[in-house]
DSSP file (Angstrom, degrees, kcal/mol; ACC not computed):
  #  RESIDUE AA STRUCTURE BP1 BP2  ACC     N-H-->O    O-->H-N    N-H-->O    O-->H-N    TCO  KAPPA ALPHA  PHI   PSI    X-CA   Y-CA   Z-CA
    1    1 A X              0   0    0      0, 0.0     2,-0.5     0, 0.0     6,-0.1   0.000 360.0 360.0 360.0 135.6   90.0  109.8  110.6
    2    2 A X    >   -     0   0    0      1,-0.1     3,-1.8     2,-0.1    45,-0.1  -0.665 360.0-125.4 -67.4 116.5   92.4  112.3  109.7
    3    3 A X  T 3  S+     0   0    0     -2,-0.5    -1,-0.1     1,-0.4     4,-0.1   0.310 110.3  55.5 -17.6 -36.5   91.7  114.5  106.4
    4    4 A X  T 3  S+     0   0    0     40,-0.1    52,-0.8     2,-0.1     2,-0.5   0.348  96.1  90.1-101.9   3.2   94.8  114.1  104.5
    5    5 A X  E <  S-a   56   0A   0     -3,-1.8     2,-0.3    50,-0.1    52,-0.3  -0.836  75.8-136.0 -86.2 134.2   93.7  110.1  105.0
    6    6 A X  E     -a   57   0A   0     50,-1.5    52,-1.9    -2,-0.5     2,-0.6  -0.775   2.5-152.5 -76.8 129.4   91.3  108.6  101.9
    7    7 A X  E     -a   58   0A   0     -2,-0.3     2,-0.2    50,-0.2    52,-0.2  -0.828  30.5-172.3-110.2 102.9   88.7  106.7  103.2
    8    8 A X        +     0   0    0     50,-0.8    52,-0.3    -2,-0.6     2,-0.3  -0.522   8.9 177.7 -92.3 120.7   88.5  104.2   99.5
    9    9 A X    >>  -     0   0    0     -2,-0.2     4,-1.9    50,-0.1     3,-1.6  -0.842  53.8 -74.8-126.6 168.4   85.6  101.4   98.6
   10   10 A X  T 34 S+     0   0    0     53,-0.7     4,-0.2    -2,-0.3    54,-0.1   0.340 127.5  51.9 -76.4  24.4   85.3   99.5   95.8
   11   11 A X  T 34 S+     0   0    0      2,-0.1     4,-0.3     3,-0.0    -1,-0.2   0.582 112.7  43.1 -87.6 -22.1   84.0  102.1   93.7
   12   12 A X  T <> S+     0   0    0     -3,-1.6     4,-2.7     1,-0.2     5,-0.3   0.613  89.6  87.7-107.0 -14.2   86.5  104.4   94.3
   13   13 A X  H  X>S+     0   0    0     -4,-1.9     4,-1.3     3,-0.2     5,-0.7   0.796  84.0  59.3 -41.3 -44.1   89.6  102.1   94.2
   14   14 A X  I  >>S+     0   0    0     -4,-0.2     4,-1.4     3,-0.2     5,-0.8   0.922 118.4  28.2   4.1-104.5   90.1  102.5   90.6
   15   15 A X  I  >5S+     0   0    0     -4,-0.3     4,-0.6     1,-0.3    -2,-0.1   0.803 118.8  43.0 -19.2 -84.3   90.4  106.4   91.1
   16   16 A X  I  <5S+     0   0    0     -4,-2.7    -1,-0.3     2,-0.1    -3,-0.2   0.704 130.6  14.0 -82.9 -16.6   91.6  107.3   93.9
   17   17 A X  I ><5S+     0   0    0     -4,-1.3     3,-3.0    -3,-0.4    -3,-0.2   0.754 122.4  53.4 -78.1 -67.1   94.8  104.3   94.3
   18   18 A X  I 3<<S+     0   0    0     -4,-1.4    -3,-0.2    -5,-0.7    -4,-0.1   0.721 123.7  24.7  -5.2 -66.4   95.1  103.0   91.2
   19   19 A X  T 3<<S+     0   0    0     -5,-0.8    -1,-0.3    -4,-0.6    -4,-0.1   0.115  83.1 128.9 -99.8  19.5   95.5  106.2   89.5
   20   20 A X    <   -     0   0    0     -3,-3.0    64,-0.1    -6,-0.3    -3,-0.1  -0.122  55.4-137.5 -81.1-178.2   96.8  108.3   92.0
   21   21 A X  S    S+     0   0    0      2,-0.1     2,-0.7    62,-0.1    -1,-0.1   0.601  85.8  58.0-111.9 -22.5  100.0  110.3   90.9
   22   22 A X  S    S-     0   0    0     61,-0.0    33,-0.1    -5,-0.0    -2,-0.1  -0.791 100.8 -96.9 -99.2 145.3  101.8  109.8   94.1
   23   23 A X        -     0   0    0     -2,-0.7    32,-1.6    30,-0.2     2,-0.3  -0.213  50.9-165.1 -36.7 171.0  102.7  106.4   95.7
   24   24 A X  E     -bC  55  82A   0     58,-1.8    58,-2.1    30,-0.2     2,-0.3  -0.874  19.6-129.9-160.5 133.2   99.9  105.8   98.3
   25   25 A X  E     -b   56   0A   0     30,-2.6    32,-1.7    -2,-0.3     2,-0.4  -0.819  13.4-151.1 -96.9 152.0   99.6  103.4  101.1
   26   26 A X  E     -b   57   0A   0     -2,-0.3     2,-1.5    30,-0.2    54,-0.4  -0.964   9.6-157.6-144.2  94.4   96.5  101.5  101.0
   27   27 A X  E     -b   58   0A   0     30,-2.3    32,-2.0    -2,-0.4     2,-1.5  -0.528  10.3-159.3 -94.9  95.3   95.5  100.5  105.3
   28   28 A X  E     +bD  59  78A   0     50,-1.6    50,-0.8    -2,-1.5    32,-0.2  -0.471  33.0 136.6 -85.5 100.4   93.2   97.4  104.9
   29   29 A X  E     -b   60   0A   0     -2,-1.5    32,-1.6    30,-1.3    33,-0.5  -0.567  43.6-126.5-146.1 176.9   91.1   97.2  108.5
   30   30 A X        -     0   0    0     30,-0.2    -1,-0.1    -2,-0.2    47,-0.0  -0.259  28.3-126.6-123.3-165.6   88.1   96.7  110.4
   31   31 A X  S    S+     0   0    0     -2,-0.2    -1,-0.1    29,-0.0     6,-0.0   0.473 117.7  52.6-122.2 -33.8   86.2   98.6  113.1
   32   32 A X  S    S+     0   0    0      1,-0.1     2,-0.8     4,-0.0     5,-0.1   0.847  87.5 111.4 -79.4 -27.2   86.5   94.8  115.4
   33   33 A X    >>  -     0   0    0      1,-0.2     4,-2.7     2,-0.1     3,-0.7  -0.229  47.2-175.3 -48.2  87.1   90.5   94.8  114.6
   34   34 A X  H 3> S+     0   0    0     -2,-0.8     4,-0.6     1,-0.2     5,-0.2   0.880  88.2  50.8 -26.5 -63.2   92.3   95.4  117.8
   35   35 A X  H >> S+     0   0    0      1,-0.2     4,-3.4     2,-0.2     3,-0.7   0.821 112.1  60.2 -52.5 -33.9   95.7   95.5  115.9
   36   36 A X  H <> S+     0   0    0     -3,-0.7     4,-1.7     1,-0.3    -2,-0.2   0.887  99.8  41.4 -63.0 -33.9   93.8   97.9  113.8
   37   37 A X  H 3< S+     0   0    0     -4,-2.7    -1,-0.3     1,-0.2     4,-0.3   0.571 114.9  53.9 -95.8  13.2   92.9  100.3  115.6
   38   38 A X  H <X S+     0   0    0     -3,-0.7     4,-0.7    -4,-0.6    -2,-0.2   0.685 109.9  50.8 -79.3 -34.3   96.6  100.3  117.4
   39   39 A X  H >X S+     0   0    0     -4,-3.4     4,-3.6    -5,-0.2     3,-1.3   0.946 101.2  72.2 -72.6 -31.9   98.2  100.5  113.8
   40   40 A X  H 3X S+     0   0    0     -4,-1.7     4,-1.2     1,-0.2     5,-0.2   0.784  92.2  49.3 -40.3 -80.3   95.6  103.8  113.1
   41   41 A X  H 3> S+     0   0    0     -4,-0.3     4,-1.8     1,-0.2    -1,-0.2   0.716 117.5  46.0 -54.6 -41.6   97.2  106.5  115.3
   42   42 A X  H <X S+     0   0    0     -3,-1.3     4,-1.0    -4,-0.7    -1,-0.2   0.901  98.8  58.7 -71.2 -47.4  100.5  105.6  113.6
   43   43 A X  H  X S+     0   0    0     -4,-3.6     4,-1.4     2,-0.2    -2,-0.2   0.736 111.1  56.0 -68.3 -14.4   99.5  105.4  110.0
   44   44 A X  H  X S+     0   0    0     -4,-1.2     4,-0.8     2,-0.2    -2,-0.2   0.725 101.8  54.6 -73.6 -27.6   98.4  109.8  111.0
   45   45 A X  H  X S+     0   0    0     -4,-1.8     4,-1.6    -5,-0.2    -2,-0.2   0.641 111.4  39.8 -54.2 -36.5  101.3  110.4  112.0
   46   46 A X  H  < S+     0   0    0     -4,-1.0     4,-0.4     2,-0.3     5,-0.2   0.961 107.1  62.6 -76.6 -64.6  102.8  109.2  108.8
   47   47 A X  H  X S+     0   0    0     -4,-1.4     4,-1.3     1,-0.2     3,-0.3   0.681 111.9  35.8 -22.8 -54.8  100.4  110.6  106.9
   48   48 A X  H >< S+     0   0    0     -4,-0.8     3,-1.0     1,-0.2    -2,-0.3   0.958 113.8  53.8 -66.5 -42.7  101.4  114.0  108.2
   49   49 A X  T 3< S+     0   0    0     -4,-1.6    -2,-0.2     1,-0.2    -1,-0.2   0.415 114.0  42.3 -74.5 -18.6  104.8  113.5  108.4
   50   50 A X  T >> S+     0   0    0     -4,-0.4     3,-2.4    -3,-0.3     4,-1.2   0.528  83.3 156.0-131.9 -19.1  104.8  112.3  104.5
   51   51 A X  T << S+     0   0    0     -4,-1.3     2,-0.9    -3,-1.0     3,-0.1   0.403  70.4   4.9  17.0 112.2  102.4  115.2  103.4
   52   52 A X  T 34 S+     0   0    0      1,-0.2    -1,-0.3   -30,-0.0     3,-0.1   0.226 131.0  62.7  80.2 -29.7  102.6  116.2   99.5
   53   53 A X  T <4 S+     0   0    0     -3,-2.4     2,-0.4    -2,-0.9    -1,-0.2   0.852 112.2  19.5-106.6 -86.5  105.4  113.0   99.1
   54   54 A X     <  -     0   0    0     -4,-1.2   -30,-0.2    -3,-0.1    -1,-0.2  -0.870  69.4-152.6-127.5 108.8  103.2  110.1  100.0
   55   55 A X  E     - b   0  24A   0    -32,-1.6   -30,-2.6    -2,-0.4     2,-0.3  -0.188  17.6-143.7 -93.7-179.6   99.3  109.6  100.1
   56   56 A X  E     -ab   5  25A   0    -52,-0.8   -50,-1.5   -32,-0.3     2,-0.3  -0.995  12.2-162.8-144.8 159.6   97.4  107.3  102.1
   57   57 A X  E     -ab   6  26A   0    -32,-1.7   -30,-2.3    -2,-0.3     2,-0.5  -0.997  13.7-154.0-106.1  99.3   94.4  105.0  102.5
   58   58 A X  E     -ab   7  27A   0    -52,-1.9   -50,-0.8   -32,-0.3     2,-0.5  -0.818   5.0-171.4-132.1 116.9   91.7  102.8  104.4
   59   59 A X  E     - b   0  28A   0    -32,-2.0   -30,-1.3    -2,-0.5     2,-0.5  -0.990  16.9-150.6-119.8 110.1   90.0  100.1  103.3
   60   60 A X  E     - b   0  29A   0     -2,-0.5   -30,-0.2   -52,-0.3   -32,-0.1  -0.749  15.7-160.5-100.0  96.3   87.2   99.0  105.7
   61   61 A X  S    S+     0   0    0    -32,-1.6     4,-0.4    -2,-0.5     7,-0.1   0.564  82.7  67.3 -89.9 -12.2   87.6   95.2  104.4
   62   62 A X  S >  S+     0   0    0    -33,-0.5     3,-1.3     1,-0.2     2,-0.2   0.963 113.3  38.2 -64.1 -53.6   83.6   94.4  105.9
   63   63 A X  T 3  S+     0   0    0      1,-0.3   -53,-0.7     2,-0.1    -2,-0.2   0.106 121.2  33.5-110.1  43.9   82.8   96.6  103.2
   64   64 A X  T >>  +     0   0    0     -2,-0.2     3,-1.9   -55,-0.1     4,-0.8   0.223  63.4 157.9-172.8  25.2   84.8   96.2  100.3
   65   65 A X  H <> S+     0   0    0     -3,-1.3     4,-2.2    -4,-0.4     8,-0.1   0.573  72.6  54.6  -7.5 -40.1   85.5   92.3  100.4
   66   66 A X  H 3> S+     0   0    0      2,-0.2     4,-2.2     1,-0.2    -1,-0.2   0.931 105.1  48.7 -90.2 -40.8   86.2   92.1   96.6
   67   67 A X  H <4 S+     0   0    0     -3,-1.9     4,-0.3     2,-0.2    -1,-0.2   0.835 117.9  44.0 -74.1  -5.6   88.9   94.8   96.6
   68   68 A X  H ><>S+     0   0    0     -4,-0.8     3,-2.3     1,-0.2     5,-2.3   0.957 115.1  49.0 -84.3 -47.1   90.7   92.8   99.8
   69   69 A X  H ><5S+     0   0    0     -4,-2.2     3,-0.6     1,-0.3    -1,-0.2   0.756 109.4  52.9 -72.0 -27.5   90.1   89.6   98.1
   70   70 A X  T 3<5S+     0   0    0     -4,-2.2    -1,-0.3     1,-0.3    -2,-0.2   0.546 109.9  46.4 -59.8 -25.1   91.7   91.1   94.8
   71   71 A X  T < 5S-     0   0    0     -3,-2.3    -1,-0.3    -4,-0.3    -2,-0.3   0.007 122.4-112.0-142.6  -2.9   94.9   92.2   96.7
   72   72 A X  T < 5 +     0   0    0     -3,-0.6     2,-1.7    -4,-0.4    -3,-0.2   0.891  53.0 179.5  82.1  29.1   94.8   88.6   98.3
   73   73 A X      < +     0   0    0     -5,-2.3    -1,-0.2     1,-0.2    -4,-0.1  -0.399  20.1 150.7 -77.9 110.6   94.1   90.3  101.4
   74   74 A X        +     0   0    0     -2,-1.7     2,-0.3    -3,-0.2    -1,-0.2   0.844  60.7  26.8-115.3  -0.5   93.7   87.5  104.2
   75   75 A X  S    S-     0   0    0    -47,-0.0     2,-0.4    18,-0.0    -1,-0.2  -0.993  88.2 -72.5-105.7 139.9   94.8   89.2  107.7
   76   76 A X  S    S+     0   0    0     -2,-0.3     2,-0.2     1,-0.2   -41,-0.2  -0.958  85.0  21.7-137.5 175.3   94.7   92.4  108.8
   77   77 A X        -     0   0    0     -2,-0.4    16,-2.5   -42,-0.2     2,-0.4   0.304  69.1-168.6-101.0 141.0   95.8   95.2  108.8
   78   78 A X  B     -DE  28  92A   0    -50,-0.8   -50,-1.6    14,-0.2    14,-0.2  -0.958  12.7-154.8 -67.1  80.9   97.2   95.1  105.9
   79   79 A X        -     0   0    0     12,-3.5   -52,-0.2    -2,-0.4    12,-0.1  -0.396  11.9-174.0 -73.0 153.9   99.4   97.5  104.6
   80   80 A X        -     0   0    0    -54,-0.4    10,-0.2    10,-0.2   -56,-0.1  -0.163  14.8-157.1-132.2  82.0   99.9   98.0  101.0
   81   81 A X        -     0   0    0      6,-0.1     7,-1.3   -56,-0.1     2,-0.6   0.100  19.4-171.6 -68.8 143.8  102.3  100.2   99.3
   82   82 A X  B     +CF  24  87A   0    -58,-2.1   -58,-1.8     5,-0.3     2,-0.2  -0.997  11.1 169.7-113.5 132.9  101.0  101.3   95.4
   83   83 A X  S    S+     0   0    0      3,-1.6   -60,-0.1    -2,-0.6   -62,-0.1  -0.969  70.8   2.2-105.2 127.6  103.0  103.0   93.1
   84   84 A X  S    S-     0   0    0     -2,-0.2     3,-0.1     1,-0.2   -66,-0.1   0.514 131.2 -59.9  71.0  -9.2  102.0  103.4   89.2
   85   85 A X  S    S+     0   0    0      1,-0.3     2,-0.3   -68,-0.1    -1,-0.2   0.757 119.4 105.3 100.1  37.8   98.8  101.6   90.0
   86   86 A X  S    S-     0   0    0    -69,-0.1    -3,-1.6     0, 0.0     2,-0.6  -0.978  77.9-113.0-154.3 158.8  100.6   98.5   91.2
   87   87 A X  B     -F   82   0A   0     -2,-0.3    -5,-0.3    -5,-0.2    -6,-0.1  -0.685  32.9-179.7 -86.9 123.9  101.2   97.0   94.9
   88   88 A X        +     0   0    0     -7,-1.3     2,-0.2    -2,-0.6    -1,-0.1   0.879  67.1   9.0 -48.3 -62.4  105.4   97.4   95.5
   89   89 A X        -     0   0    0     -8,-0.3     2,-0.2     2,-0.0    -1,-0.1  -0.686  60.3-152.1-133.9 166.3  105.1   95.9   98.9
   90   90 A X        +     0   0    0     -2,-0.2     2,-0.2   -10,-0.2   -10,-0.2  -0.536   9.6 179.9-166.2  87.8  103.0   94.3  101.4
   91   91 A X        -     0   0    0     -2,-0.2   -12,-3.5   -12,-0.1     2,-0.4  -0.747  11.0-162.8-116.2 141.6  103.0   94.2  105.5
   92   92 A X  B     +E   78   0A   0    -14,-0.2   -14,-0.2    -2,-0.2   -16,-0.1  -0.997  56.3  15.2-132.3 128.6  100.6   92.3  107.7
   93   93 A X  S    S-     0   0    0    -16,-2.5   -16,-0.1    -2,-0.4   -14,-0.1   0.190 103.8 -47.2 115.1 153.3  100.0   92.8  111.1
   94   94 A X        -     0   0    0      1,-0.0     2,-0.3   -18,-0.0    -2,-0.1  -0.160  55.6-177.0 -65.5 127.7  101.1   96.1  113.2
   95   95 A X        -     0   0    0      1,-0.1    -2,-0.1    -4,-0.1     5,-0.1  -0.713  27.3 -95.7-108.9 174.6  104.3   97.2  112.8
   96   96 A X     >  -     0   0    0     -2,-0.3     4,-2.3     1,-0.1     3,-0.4  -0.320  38.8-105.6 -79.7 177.0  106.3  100.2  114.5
   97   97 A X  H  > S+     0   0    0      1,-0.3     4,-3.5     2,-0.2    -1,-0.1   0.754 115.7  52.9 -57.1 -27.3  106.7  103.6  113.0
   98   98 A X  H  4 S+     0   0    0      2,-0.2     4,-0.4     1,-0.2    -1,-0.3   0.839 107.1  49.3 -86.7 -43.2  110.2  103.0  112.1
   99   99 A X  H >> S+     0   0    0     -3,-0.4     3,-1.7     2,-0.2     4,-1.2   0.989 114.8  44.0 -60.6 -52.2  109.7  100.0  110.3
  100  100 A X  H >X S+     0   0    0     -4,-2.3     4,-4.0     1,-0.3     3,-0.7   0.966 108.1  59.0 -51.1 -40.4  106.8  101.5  108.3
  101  101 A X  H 3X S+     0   0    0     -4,-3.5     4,-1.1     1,-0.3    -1,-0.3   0.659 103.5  52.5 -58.5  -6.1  108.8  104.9  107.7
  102  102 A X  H <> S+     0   0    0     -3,-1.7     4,-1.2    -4,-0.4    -1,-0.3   0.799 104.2  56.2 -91.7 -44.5  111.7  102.7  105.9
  103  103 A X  H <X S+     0   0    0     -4,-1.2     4,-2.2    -3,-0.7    -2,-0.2   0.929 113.8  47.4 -74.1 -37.5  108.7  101.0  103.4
  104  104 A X  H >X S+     0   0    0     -4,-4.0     4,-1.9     2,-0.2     3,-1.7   0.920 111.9  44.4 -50.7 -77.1  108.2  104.7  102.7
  105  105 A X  H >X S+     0   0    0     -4,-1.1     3,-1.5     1,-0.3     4,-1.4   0.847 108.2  54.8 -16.6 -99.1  111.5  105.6  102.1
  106  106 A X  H 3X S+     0   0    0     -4,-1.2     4,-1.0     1,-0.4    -1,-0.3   0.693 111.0  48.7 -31.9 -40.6  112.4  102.8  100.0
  107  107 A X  H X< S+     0   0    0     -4,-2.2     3,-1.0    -3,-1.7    -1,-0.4   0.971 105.8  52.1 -80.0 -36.3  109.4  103.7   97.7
  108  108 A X  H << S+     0   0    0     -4,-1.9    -2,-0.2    -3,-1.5    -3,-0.2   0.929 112.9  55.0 -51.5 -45.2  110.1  107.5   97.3
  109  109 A X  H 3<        0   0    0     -4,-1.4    -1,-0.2     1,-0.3    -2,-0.2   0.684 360.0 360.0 -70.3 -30.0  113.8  106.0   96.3
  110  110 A X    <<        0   0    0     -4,-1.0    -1,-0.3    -3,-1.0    -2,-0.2   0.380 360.0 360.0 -76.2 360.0  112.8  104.0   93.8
């Protein structure tokens, strides 16, 4: 996983989404996902690309059941955008780059 990526459990959800200071997208996945690990490569890209503006997040959903079940996650991947320590927006299943880069956009604007 790339650097500028959070890898987040449920001790550190609080903290590190909740309270972050920038929006953050929040990638809720598995190691078995197939979709996941096609949506992965994309969500690094982003990640650089969005650098310093918008951070992002992985939530390994075997091992942090309660915060997916909290966020009413029931397929993934999940996306979630947060801002202010509350979810804006909410896309399931892989989408293309273009779509996500408009959920970005559209939160920076707000």
């Amino acid at each position: 996983m790339a650097e500028y990526i959070l890898n987040v459990n449920q001790d550190s959800f609080q903290k590190s989404v909740l309270e972050a200071q920038r929006p953050i997208l929040v990638d809720f996945w598995a190691p078995w996902c197939g979709p996941c690990r096609a949506v992965a490569p994309v969500i690094e890209e982003l990640a650089k690309e969005y650098q310093g503006k918008v951070d992002f997040a992985k939530v390994n959903v075997d091992e942090s059941p309660f915060v997916a079940s909290k966020f009413s996650v029931m397929s993934i991947p999940t996306l979630i955008m947060f801002k202010d320590g509350k979810p804006l927006e909410q896309v399931v299943g892989f989408k293309p780059k273009d779509q996500l880069k408009k959920l970005l956009d559209n939160t920076l604007t707000k």
